[in-house]
C-alpha positions as a Markdown table, in Angstrom:
| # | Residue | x | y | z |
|---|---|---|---|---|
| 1 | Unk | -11.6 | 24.4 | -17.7 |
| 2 | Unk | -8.8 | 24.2 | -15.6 |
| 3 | Unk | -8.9 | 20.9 | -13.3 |
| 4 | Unk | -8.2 | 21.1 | -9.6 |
| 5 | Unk | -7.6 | 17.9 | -7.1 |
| 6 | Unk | -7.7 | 17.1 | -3.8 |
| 7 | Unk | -4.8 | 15.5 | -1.9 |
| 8 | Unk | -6.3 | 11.7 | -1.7 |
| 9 | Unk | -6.4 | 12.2 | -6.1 |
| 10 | Unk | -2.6 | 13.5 | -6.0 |
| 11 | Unk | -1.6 | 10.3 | -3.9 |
| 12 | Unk | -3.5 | 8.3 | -6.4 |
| 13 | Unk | -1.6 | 10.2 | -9.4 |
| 14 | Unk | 1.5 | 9.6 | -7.7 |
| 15 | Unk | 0.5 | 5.9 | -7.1 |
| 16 | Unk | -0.2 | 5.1 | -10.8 |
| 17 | Unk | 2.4 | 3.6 | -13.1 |
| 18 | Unk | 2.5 | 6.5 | -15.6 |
| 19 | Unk | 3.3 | 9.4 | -12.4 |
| 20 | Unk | 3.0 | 12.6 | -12.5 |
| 21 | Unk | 5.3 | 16.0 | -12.6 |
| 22 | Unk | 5.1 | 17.5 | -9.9 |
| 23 | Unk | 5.5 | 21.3 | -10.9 |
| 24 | Unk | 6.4 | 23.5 | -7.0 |
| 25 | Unk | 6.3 | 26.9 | -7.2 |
| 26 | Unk | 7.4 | 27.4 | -3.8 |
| 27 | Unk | 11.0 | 29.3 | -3.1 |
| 28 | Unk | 14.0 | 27.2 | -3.8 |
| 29 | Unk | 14.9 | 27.3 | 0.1 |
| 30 | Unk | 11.2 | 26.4 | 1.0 |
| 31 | Unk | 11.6 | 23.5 | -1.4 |
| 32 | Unk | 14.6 | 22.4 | -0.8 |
| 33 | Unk | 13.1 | 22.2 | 3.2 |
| 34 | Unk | 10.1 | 20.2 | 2.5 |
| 35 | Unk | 8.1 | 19.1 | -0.8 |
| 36 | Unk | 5.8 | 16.5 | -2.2 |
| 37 | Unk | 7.3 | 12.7 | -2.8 |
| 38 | Unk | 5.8 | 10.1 | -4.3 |
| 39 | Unk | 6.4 | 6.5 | -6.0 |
| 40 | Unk | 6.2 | 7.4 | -9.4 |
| 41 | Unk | 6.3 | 11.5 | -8.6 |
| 42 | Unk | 8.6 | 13.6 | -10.7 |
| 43 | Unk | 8.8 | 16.9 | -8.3 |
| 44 | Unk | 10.6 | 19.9 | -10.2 |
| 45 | Unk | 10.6 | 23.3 | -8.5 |
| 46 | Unk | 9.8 | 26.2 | -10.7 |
| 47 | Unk | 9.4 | 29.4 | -9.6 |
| 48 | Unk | 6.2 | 30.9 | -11.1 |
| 49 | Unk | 7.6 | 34.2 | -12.1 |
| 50 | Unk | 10.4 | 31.9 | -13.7 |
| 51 | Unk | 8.0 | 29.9 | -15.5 |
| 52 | Unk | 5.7 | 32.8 | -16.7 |
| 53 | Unk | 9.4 | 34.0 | -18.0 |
| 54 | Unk | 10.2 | 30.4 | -20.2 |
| 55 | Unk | 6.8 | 30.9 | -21.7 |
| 56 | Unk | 6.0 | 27.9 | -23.9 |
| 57 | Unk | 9.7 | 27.5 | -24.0 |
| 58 | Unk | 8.4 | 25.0 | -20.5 |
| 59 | Unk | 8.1 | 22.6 | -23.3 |
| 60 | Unk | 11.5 | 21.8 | -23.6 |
| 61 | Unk | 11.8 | 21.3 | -19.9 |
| 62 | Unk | 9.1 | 18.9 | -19.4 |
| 63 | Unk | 7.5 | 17.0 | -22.5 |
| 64 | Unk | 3.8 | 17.9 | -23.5 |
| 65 | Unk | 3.1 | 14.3 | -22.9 |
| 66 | Unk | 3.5 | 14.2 | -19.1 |
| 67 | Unk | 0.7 | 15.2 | -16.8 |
| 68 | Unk | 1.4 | 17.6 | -14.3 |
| 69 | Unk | 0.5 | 18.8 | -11.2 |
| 70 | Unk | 1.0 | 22.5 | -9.9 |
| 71 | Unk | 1.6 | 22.9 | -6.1 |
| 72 | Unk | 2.2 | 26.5 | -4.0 |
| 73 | Unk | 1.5 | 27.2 | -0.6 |
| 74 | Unk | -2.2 | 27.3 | -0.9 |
| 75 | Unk | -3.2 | 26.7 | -3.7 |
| 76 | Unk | -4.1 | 30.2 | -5.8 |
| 77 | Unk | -1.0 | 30.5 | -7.8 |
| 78 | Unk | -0.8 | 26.9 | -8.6 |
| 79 | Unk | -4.3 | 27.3 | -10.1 |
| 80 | Unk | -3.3 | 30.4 | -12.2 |
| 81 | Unk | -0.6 | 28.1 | -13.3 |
| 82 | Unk | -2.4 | 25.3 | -14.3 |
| 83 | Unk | -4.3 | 28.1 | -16.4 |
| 84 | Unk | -1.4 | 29.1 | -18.3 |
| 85 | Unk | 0.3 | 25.2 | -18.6 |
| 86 | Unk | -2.9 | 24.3 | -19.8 |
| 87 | Unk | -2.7 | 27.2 | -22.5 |
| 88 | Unk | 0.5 | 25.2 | -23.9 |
| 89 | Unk | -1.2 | 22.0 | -24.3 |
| 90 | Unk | -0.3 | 19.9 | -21.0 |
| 91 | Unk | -2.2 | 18.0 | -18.9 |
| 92 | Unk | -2.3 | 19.5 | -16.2 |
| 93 | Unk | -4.5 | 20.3 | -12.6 |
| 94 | Unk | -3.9 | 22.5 | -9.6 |
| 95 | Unk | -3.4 | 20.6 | -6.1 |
| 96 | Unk | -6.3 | 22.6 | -4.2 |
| 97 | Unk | -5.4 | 23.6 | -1.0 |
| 98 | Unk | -2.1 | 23.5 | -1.7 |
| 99 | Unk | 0.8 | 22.5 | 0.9 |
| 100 | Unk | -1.6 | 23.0 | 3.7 |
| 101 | Unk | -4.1 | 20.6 | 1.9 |
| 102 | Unk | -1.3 | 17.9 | 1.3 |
| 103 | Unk | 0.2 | 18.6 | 5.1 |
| 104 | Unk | -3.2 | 17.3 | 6.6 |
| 105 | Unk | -3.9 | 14.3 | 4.3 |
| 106 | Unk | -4.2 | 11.0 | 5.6 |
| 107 | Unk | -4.6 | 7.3 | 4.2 |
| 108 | Unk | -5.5 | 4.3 | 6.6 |
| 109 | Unk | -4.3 | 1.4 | 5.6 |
| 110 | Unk | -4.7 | -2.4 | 7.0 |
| 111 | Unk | -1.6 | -4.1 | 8.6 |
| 112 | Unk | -2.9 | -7.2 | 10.5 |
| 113 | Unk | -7.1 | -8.8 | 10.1 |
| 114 | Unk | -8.1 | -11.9 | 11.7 |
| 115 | Unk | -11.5 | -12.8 | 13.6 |
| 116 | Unk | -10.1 | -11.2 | 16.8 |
| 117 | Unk | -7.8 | -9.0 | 16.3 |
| 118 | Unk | -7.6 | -5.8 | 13.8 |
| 119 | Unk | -4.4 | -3.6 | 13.4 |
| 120 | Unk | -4.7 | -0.5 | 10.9 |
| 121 | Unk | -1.9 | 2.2 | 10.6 |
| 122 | Unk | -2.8 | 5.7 | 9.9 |
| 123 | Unk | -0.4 | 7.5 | 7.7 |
| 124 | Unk | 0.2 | 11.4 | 7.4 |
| 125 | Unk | 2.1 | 11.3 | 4.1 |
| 126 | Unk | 3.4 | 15.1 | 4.2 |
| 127 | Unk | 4.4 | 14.7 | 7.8 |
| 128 | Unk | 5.9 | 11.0 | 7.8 |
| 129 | Unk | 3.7 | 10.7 | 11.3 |
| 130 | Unk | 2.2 | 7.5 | 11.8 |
| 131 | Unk | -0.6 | 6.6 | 13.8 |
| 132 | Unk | -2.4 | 3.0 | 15.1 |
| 133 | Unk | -6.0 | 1.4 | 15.8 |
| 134 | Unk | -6.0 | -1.8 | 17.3 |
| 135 | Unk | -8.7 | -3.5 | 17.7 |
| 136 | Unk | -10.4 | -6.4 | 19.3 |
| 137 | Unk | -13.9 | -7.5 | 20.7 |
| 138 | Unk | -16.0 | -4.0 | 20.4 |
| 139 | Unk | -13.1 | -1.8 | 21.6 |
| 140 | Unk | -10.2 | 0.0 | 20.6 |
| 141 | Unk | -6.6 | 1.4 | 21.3 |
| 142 | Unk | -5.7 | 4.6 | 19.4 |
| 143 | Unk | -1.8 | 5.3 | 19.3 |
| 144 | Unk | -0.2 | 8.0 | 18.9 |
| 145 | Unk | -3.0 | 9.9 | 17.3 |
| 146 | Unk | -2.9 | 13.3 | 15.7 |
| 147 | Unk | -4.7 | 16.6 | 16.8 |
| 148 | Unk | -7.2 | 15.6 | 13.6 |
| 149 | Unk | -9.4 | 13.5 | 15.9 |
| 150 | Unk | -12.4 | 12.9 | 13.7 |
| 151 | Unk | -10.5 | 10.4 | 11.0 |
| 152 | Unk | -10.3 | 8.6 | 14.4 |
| 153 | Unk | -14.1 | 8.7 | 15.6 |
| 154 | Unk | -14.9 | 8.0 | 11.7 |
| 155 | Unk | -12.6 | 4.7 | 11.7 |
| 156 | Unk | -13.9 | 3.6 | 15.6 |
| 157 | Unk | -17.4 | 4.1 | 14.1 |
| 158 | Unk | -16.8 | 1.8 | 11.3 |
| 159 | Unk | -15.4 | -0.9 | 12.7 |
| 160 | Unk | -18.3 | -0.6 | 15.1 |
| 161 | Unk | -16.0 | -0.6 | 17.9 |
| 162 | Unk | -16.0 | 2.1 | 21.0 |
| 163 | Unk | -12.4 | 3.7 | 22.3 |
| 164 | Unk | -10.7 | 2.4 | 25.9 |
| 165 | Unk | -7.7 | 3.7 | 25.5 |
| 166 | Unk | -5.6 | 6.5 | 23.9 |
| 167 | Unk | -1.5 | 6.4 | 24.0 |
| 168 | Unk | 1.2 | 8.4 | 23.2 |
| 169 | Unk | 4.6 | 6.9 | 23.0 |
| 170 | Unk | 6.7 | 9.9 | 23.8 |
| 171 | Unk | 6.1 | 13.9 | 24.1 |
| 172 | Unk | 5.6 | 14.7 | 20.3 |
| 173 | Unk | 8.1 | 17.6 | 18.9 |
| 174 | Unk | 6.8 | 17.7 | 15.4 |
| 175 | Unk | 3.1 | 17.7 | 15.3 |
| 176 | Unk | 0.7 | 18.4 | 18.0 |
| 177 | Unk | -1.3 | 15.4 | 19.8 |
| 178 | Unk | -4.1 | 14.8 | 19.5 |
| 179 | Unk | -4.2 | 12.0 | 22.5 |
| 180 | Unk | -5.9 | 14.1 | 25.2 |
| 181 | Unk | -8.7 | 15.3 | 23.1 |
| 182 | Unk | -9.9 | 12.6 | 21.4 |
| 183 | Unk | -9.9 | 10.7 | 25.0 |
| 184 | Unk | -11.7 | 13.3 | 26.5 |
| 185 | Unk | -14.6 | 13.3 | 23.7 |
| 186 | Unk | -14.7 | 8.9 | 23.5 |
| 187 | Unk | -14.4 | 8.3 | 27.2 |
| 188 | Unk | -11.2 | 6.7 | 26.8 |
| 189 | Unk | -7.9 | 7.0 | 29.1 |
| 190 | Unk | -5.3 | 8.9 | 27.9 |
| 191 | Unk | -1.8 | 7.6 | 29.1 |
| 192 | Unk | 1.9 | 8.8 | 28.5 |
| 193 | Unk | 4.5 | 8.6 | 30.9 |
| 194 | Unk | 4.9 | 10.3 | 33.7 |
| 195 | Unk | 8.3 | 11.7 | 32.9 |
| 196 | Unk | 7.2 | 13.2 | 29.7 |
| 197 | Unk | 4.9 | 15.0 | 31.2 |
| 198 | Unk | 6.8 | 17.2 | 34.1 |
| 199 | Unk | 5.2 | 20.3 | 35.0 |
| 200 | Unk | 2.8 | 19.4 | 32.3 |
| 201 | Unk | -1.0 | 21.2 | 32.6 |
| 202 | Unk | -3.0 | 18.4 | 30.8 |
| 203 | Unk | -5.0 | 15.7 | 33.1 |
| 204 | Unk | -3.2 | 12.4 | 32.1 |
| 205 | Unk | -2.7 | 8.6 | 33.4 |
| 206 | Unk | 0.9 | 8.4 | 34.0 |
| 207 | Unk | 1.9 | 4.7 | 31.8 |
| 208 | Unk | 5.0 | 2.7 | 33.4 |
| 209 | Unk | 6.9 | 0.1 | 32.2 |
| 210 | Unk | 5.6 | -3.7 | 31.5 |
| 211 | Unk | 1.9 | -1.9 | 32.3 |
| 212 | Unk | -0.8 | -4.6 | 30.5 |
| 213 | Unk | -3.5 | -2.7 | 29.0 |
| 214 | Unk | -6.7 | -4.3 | 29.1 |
| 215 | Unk | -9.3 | -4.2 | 26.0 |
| 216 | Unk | -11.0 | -6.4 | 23.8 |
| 217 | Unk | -12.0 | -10.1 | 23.5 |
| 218 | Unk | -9.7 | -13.2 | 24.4 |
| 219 | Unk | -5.9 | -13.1 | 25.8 |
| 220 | Unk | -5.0 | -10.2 | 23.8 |
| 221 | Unk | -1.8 | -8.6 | 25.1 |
| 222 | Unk | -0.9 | -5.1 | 24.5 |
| 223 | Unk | 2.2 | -4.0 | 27.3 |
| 224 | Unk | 4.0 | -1.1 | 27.5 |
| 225 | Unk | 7.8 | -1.4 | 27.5 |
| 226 | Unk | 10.1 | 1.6 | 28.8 |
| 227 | Unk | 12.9 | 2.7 | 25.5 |
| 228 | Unk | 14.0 | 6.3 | 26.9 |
| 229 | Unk | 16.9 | 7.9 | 24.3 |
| 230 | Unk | 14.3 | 10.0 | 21.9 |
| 231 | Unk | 13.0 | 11.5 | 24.9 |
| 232 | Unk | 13.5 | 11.0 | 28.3 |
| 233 | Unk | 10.9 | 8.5 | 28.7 |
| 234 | Unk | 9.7 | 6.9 | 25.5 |
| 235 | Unk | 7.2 | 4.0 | 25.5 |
| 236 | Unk | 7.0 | 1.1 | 23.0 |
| 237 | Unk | 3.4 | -0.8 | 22.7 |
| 238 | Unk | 4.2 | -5.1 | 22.2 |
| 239 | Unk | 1.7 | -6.3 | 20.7 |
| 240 | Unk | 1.1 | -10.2 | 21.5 |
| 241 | Unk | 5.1 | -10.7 | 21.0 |
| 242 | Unk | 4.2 | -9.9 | 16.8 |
| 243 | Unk | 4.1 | -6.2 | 16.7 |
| 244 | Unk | 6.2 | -3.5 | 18.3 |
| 245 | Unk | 4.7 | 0.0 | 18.3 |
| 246 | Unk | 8.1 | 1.5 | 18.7 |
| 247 | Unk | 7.2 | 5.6 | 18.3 |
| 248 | Unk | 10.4 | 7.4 | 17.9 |
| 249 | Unk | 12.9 | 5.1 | 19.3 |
| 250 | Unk | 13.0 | 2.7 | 16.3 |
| 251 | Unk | 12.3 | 3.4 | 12.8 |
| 252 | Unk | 12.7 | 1.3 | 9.3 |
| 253 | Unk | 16.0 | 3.3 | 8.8 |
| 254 | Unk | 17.1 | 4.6 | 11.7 |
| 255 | Unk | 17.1 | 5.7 | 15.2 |
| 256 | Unk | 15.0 | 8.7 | 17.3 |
| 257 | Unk | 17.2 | 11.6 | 17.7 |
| 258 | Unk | 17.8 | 12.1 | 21.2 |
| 259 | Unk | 19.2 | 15.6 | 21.4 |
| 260 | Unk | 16.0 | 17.6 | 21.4 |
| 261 | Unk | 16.5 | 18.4 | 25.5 |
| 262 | Unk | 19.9 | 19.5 | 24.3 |
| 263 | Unk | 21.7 | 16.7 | 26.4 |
| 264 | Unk | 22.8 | 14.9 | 22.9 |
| 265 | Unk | 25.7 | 12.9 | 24.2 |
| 266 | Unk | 23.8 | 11.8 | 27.6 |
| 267 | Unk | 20.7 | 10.8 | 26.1 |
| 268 | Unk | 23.1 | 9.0 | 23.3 |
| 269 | Unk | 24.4 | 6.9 | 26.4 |
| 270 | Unk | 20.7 | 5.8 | 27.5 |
| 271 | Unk | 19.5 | 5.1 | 24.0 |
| 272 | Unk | 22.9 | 2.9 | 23.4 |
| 273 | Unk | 21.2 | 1.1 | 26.5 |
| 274 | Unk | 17.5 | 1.0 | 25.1 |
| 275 | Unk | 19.1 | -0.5 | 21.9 |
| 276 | Unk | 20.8 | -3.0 | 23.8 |
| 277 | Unk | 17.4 | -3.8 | 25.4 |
| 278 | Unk | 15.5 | -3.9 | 22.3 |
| 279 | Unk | 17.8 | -6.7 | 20.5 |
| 280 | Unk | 17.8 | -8.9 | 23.8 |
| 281 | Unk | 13.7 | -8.4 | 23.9 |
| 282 | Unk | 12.6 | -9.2 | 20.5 |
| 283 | Unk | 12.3 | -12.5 | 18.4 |
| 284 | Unk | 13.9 | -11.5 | 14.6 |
| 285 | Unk | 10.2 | -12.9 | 13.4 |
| 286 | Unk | 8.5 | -9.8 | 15.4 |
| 287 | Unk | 7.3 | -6.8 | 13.1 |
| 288 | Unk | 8.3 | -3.6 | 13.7 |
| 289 | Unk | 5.8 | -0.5 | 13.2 |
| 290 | Unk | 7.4 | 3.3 | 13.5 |
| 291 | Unk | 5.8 | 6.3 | 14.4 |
| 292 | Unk | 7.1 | 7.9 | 11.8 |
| 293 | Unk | 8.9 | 7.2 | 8.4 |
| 294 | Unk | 11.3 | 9.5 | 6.1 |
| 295 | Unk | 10.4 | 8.9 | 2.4 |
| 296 | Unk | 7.7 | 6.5 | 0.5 |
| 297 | Unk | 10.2 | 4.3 | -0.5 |
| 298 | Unk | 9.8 | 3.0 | 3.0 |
| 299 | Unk | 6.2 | 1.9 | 2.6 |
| 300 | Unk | 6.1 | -1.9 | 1.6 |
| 301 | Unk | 4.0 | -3.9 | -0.8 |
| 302 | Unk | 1.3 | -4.3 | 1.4 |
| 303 | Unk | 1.0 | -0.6 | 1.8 |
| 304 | Unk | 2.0 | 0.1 | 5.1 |
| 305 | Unk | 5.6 | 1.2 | 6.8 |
| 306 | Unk | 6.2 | -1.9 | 8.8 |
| 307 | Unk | 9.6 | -4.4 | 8.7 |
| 308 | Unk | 10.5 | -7.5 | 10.5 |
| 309 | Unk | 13.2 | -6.9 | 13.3 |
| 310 | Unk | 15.6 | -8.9 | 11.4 |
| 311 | Unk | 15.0 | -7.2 | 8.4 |
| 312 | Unk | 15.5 | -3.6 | 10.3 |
| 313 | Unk | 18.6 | -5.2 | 12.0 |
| 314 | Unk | 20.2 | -5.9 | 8.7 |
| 315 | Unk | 19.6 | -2.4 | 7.5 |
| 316 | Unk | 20.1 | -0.2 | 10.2 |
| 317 | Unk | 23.7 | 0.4 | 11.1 |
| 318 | Unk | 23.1 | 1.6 | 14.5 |
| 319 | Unk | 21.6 | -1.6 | 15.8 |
| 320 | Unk | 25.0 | -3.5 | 14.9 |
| 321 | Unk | 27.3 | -0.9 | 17.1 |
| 322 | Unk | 28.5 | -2.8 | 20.0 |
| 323 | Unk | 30.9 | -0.3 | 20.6 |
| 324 | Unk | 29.4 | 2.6 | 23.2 |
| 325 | Unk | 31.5 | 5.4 | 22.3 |
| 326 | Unk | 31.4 | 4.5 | 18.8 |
| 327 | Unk | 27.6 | 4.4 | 19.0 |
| 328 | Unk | 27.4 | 7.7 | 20.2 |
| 329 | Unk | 30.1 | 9.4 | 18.4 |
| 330 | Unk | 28.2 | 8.1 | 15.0 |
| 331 | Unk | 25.0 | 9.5 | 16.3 |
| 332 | Unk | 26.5 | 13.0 | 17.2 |
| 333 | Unk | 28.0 | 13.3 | 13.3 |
| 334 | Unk | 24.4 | 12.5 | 12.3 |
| 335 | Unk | 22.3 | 14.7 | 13.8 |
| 336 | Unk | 20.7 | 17.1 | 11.3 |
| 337 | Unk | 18.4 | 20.2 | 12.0 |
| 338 | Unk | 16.0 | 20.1 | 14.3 |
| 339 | Unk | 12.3 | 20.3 | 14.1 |
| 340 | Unk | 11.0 | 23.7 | 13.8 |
| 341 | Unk | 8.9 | 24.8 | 16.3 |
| 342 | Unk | 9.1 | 22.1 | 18.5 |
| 343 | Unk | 9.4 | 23.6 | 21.5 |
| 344 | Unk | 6.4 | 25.7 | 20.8 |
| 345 | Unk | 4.9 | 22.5 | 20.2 |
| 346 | Unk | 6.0 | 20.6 | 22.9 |
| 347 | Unk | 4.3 | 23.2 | 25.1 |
| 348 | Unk | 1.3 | 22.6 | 23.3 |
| 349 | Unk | 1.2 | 19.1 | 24.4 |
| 350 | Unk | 1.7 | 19.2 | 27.7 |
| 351 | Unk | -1.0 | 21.8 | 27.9 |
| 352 | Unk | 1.5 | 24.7 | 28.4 |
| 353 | Unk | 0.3 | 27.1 | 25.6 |
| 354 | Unk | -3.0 | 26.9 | 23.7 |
| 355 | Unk | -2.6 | 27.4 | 20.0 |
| 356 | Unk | -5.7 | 27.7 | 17.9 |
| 357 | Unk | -6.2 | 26.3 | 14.4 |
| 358 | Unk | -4.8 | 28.0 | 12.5 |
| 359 | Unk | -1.3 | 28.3 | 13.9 |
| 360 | Unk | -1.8 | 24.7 | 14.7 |
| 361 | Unk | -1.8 | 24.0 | 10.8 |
| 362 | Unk | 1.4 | 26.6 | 10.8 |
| 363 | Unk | 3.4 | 25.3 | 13.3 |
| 364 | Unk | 3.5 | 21.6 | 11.9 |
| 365 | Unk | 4.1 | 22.1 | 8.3 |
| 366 | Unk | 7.1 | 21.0 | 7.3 |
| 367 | Unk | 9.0 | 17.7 | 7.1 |
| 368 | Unk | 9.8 | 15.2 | 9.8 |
| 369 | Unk | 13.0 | 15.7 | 11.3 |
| 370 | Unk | 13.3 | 13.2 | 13.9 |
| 371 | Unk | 15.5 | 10.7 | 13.3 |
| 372 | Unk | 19.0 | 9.8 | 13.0 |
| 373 | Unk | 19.2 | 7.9 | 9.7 |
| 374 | Unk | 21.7 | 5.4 | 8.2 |
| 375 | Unk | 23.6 | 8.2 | 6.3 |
């Protein structure tokens, strides 16, 4: 009987210290775009008319003794796959649901526990997109949630703790927000800046710089500080001056892109500035935690994507320009393709154009493209 898996049992696959092959039967180009990555994942892409073609001749591309995985769009040609792998003697299961499955699988993991203060990231593997819950007393801060509000309510409920506030850090390009929903269900206030949201159709509280959010128990201290470059008005969350929520602006290896407005070299000059800003702000000791990251190998022991600033300092080339025009000249040579569909899906979140479901799930799949890396 041929075995099928969901996408929390692929993680775990990929997790494990034997791994797993990771047989795609997408299109080259589609794979070459965006595919599976893992720890200890093998990903091969192998078209299914190519491997129907190799018959058991596979065998002497991948060795009967690994276990594999078969992955297509949705999931019914990876299962008549598995069929025919399993035929040869492998194995081997069917990742059900396919890419879609894997593009709306999440994993929450803890970054900081003590008796009054709970921080937990929310990671979207396929998309790189990562999300926050802080929490403190009997309520909550959600950050930069996606438009897959329930993993939200079920963590709140959990903890036993009830929503005060929802943020986003920035206008999302590559996944649609799910900030102004999952306010308007909890009771919470939804706040972005005001200059993100121009012309925008979608009931918000505008956030400004050095704003104090209020929640919890004690002399917690969650503030909002102004980093504009990414977009024209991006907002990092400090944490108690130990974590820095920095969204797009700052990531483990790299830099938000800030040509998505199309005014690349201008917006290059402002985030030079928020740079600047950032390095005069923070202690080295401070922990830095993205809103998005580009490959596993960024998640750390503890399971989480999270560095210290001095750690990120000493990686990152860009923070370690002094040089303006040599800053932005670096980041113009660096600036890959953009997201697709983001202005579709910038619309979408600043209630612009409604979308249902299903070409939700169609306009985010794919890979983060968001940053401007090392390389």
């Amino acid at each position: 009987m041929t075995i099928s898996i969901n996408a929390n049992q692929l993680k775990e696959r990929m997790d494990a210290e034997e791994g797993v092959v990771i047989m795609d039967l997408r299109s080259a180009l589609a794979y070459e775009k965006w595919h599976i990555e893992g720890k200890h994942a093998d990903s091969r892409n192998m078209q299914f008319l190519k491997m129907k073609e190799l018959g058991s001749a596979v065998t002497e591309t991948i060795p009967l003794d690994k276990k594999i995985v078969t992955v297509c769009e949705q999931g019914h040609l990876a299962e008549r796959a598995a069929k025919i792998l399993e035929e040869f003697g492998y194995d081997v299961a069917y990742l059900s649901g396919g890419m879609q499955a894997w593009s709306e699988f999440y994993e929450t993991v803890p970054v900081y526990i003590n008796e009054s203060v709970k921080l937990y990231q929310v990671i979207r593997h396929a998309k790189g997109c990562l999300s926050y819950l802080v929490a403190s007393g009997n309520e909550a801060v959600i950050v930069d949630p996606s438009r897959h509000i329930d993993l939200y309510q079920k963590l709140a409920k959990a903890l036993n703790v009830s929503l005060r506030h929802v943020v986003d850090t920035h206008l999302h390009a590559d996944h649609i927000s799910g900030g102004k929903v999952l306010a308007d269900v909890t009771g919470a206030n939804y706040w972005i800046a005001e200059e993100e949201m121009i012309h925008a159709r979608k009931e918000y509280t505008p956030l400004p710089d050095k704003k104090k959010l209020p929640f919890g128990q004690g002399n917690l201290e969650l503030i909002s500080v102004k980093t504009p470059g990414h977009t024209g008005a991006s907002t990092c969350l400090l944490i108690d001056d130990q974590y820095f929520l920095t969204g797009d602006t700052l990531f483990v290896n790299g830099l938000g892109r800030p040509d998505l407005k199309g005014r690349a070299k201008e917006m290059s000059e402002i985030l030079f500035q928020t740079v600047n800003k950032i390095l005069n702000l923070l202690d080295e000791d401070v922990n830095i935690l993205p809103g998005h990251f580009a490959h596993p190998s960024e998640i750390n022991e503890q399971g989480f994507i999270g560095e210290s600033f001095a750690k990120i300092k000493a990686q990152t080339e860009l923070l370690n320009v002094q040089d303006k025009e040599q800053f932005i000249s670096t980041i113009m040579e660096r600036l890959g393709d953009t997201p697709p569909n983001f202005e579709r899906i910038t619309q979408i979140n600043q209630g612009k154009r409604e979308a249902d479901p299903s070409e939700q799930t169609q306009l985010e799949i794919g890979p983060n493209l968001c940053a401007v890396g090392n390389h």
